[in-house]
N, C-alpha and C positions, 0 to 999 in steps of 0.2 A: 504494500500500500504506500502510496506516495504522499507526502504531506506538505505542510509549508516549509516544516525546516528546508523540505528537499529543495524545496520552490527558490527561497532564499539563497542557499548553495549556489542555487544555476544563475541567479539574478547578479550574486556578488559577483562569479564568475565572466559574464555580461558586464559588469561596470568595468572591472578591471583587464578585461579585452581592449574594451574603447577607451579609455584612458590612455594604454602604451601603444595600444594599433593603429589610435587615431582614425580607426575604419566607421563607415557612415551607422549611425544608429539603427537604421534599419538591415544593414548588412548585422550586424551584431546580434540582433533581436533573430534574423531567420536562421544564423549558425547556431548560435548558442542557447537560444530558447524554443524558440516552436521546433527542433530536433531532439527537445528531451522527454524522457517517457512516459512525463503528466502533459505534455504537448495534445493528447487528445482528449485530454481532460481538459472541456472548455474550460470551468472556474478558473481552473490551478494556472490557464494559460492563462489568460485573463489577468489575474492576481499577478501574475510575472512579467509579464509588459507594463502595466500599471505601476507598479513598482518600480521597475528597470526605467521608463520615461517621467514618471515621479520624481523618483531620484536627480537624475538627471537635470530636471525641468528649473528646481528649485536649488540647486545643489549652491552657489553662492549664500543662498538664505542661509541653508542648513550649515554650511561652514561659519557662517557667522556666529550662530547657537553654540558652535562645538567652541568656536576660538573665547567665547564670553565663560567658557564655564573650565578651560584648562588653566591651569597658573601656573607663572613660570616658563611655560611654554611656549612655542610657535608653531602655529596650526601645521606650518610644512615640514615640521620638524618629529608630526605621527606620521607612523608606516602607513603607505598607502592602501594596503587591505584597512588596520584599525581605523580610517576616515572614511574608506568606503561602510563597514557595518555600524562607523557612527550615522550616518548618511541615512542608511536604507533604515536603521530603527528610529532617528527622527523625522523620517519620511513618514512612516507607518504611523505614530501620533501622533502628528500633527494631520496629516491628510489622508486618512483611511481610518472612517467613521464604522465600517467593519469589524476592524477590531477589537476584542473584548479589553475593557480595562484592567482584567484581573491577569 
């Protein structure tokens, strides 16, 4: 059974495609997501593109939240995965009314 973790795995995988490949976001989305194995699971596809152009869309914003609440720090100075899953779980509370609060 597929779930979101899995979803999320393929999505993070997806940001940090596009980020070092610089390849077009829709290239990105038909390798790396609608070819995985919840890909015919509409929701879970859905929920994955959502997320992945989410991310994306607002990602400026979202750097701004993570750089207000690190100290000491310089935002460029987290690994690029730990900014990506900072990313995609500020993405998901702020803008995905879906999600349970608990």
């Amino acid at each position: 059974m597929i779930n979101r973790r899995k979803v999320r795995e393929s999505v993070l995988k997806a940001l940090y495609a596009h980020q070092l490949g610089k390849d077009s976001t829709q290239h990105v989305v038909d390798t790396l997501i609608k070819k995985q194995e919840f890909a015919e699971e509409k929701e879970l596809r859905r929920f994955a593109e959502k997320l992945f152009f989410r991310t994306l869309e607002h990602t400026e914003e979202l750097d701004e939240i993570t750089a207000k609440h690190i100290k000491n720090w310089d935002i460029n100075r987290l690994a690029l995965i730990d900014r990506l899953v900072l990313k995609m779980a500020l993405c998901e509370f702020i803008y995905f009314d879906e999600i349970p609060t608990k």
